[in-house]
ZAFI-197618 format. One record per residue (C-alpha): residue in one letter; z, y, x. Coordinates in Angstrom, 2 decimals, decimal comma. Layout:
N
   resn         w         v         u
      A         Z         Y         X
...
END
This chain:
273
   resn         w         v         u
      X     17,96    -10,14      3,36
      X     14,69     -7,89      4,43
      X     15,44     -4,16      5,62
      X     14,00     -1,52      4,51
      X     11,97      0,86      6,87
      X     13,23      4,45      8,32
      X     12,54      7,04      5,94
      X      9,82      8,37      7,91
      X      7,82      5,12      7,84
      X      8,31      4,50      3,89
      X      6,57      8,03      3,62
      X      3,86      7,20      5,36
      X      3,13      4,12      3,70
      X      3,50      5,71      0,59
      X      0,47      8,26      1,75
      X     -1,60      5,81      3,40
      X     -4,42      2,86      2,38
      X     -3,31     -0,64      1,54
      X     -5,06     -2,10      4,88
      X     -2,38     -0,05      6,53
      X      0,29     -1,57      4,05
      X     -0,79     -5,11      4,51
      X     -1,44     -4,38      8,94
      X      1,83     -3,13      8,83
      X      3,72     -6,55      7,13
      X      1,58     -8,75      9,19
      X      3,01     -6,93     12,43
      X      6,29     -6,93     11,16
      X      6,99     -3,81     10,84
      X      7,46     -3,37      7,39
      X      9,26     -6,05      5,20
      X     10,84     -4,09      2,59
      X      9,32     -3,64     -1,28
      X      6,41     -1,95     -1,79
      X      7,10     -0,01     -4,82
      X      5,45      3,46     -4,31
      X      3,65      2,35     -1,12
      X     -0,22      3,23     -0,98
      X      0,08      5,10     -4,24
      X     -3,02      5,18     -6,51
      X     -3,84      1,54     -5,38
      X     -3,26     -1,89     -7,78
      X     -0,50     -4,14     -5,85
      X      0,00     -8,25     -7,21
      X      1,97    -10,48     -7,85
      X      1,47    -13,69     -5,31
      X      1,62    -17,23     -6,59
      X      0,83    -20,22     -4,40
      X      0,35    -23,64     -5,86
      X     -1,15    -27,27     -4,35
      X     -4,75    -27,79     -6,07
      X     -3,26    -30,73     -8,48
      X     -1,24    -28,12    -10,64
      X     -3,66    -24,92    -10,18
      X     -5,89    -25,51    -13,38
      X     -3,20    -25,92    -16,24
      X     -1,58    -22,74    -14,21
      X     -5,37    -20,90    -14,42
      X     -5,19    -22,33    -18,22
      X     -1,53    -20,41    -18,71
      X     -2,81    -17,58    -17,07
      X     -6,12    -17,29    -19,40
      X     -3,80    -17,71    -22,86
      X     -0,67    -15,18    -21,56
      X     -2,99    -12,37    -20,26
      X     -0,33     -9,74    -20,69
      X      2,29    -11,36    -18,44
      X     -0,08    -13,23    -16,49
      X     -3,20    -10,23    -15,81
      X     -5,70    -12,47    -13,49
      X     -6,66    -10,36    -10,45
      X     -8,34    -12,86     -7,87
      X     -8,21    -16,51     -7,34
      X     -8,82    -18,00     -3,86
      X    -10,36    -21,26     -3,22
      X     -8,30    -24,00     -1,80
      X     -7,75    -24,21      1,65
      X     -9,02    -20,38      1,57
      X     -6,33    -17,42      2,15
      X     -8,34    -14,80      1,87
      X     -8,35    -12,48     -1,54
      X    -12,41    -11,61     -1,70
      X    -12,32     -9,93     -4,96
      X     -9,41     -7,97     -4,35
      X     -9,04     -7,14     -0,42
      X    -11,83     -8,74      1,64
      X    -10,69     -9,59      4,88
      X     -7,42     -9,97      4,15
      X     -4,50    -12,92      5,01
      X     -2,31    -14,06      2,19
      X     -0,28    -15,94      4,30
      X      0,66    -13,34      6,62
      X      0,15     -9,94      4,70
      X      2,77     -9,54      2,34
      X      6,30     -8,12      3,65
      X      8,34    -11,11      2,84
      X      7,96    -14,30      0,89
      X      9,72    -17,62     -0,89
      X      9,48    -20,78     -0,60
      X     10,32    -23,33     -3,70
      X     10,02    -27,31     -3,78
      X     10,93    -28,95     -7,11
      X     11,88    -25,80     -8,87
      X     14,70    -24,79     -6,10
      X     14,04    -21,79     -3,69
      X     14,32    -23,47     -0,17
      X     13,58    -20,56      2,37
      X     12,05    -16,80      2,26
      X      9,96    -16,13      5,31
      X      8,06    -13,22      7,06
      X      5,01    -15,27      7,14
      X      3,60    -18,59      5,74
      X      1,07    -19,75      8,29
      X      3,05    -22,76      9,37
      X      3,15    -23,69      5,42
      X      0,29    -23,01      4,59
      X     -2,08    -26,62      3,73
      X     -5,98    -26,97      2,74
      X     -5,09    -27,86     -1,17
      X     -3,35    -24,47     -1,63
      X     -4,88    -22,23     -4,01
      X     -3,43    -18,83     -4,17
      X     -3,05    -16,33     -7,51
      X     -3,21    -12,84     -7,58
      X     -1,45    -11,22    -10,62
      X     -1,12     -7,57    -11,59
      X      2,25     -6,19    -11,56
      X      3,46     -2,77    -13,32
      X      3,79     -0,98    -10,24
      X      0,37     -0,10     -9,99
      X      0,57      2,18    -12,84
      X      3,32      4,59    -11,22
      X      1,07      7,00     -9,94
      X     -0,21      7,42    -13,06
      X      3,31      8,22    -14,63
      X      4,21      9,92    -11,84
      X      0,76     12,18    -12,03
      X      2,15     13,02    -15,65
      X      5,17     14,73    -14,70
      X      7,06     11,22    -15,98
      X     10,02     10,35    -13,68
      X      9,87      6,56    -12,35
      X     14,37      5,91    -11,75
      X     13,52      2,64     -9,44
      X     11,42      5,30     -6,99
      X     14,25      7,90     -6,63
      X     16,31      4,89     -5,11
      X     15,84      4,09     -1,33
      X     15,35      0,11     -2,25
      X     12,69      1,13     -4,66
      X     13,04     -2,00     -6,73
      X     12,77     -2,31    -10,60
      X     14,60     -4,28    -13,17
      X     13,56     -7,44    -14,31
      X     14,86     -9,16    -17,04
      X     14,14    -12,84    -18,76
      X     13,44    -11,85    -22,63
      X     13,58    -14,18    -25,52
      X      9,47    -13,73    -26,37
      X      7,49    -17,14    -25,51
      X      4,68    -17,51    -23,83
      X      1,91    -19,58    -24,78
      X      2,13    -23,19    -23,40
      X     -0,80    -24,91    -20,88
      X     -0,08    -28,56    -19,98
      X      3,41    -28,64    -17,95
      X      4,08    -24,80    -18,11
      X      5,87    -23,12    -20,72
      X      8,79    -20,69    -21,25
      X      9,88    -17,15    -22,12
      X      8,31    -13,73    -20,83
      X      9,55    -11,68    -17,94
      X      9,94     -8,20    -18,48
      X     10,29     -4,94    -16,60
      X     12,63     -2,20    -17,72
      X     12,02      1,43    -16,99
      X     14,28      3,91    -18,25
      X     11,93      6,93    -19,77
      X     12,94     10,33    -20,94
      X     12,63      9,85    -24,46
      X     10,56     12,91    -24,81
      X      7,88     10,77    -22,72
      X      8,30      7,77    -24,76
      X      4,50      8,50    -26,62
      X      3,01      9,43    -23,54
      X      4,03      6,44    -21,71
      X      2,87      4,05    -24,33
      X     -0,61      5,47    -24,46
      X     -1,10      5,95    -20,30
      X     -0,27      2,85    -19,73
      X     -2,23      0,66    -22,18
      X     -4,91      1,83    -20,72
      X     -4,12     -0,45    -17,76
      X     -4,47     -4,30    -18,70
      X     -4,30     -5,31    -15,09
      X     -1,47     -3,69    -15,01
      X      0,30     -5,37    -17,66
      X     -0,66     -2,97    -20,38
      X      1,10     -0,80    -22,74
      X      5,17     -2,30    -23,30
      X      5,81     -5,11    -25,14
      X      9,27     -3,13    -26,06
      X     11,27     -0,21    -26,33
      X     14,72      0,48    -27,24
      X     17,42     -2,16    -27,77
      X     17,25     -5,02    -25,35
      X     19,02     -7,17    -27,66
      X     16,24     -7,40    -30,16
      X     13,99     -9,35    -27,25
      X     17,23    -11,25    -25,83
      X     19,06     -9,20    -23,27
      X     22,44     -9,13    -23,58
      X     23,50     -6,59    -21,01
      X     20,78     -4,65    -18,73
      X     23,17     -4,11    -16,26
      X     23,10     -8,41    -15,38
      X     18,94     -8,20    -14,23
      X     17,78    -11,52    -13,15
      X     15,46    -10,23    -10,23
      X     15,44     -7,26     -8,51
      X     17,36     -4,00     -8,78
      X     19,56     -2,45    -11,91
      X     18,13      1,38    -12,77
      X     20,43      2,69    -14,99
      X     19,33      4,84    -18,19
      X     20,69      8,18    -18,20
      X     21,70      9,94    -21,50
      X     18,64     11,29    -22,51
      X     16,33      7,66    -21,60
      X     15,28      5,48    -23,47
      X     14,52      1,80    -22,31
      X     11,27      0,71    -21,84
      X     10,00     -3,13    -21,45
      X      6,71     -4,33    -20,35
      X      5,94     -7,94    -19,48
      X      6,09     -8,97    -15,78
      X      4,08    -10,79    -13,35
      X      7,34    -12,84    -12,53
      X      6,51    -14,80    -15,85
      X      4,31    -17,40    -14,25
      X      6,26    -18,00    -11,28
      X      9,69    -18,67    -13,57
      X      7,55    -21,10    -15,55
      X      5,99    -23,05    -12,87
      X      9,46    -23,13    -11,51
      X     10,89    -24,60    -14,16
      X      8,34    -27,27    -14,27
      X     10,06    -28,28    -11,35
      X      6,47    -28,33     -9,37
      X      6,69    -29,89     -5,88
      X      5,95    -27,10     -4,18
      X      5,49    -23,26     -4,86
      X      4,87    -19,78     -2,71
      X      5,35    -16,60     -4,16
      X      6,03    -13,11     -2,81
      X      9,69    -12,40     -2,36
      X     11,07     -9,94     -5,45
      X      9,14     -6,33     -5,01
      X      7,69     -7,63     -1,77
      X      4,00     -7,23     -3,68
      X      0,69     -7,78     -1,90
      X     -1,63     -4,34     -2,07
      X     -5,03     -4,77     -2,91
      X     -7,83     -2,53     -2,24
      X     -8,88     -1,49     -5,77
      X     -7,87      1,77     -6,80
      X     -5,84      2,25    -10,24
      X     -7,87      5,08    -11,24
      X    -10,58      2,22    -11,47
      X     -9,20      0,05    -13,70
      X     -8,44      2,54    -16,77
      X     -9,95      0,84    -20,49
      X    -10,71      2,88    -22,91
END
């Protein structure tokens, strides 16, 4: 179980630059989530895999672009991001990752030097936190940031992804709870941030995409709706990971639930449209 920093550091981070962010997990200072930390900037989704399985999981990637947004992909043996943070470590600048051999989660470290092997090649995914600021810019409340954990539901949905060689499965989804006089707004912000995920891939009643109860989340932290939200679902960057888990591939590192890698590209950047 990772802490979570004093309440003076968290601030910080959340005013600072992701080099900060990513100096401050490699020290060990820092190993709780990074929702709301470096605000403004695009954080990822980590997914380590040995060279053998990396081009049917660059395949699923490329067909499920809305769970799967493609951010950087490192060459094997190589653990440092180019595209997206030059300069940077993978293996030691995220605040906490896991460890899975043939589907199972075996260990979550603070760093994955000692792991890490020349056939690795290591994905970069966006994830839905980098489009917070931009909510949160709007005057539209984010529940999983008024929470000292800061971490978001996520939820497997009954929506399948599109198959490439050994992985397949359903989509993982994020649920916000938005004021339902935001609803609109919401949906048009943030489809104008693919790498983020997009614009939701559903609103309203969780049942209608396969969730039975919202309060039973299968990673990360229940954010209740209050009386006047409205649920909000938009597909996660978990969705690879649970399918090349599944596969029951020999060995897999991601980043630990909310414990996201920050790059250096700013959100404000990657608006379409």
């Amino acid at each position: 179980m990772t802490a979570s920093p004093a309440p003076d550091t968290r601030h910080a981070l959340q005013q600072t630059l992701p080099g900060d962010v990513r100096a401050a997990a490699r020290s060990g200072e820092l190993s709780s989530a990074t929702h709301g930390f470096a605000r403004g900037f695009v954080q990822a989704n980590l997914a380590i895999l040995p060279e053998s399985h990396a081009f049917d999981f660059l395949r699923f990637c490329v067909r499920n672009p809305k769970p799967c947004p493609l951010i950087d992909i490192t060459d094997p043996g190589r653990a440092e991001p180019r595209r997206a943070a030059p300069g940077a470590d993978l293996r030691t600048d995220l605040p906490a990752y896991r460890v899975y051999r043939d589907g199972q989660l075996v260990d979550e470290v603070r760093s994955i030097e000692n792991l890490w092997r020349d056939d690795h090649v290591a994905f970069l995914l966006g994830c839905s936190n980098s489009f917070d600021e931009i909510l949160l810019r709007n005057g539209i409340p984010q529940r999983h940031l008024e929470s000292a954990g800061g971490r978001i539901s996520v939820y497997e949905s009954n929506i399948q992804c599109e198959p490439a060689g050994i992985f397949r499965g359903p989509v993982a989804v994020t649920m916000r709870p938005i004021p339902a006089k935001d609803v609109v707004r919401t949906v048009e912000l943030s489809s104008r941030y693919p790498i983020a995920h997009g614009a939701p891939l559903h609103i309203g009643d969780p049942a209608e995409i396969g969730i039975a109860d919202l309060a039973q989340v299968k990673w990360g932290k229940f954010n209740p709706p209050s009386p006047d939200d409205v649920p909000v679902y938009w597909a996660c960057g978990v969705t690879p990971q649970a399918v090349a888990l599944a596969a029951g591939i020999p060995e897999m590192i991601t980043h630990a639930p909310g414990h996201m890698f920050v790059t250096d590209w700013r959100i404000d950047d990657q608006r379409k449209g």
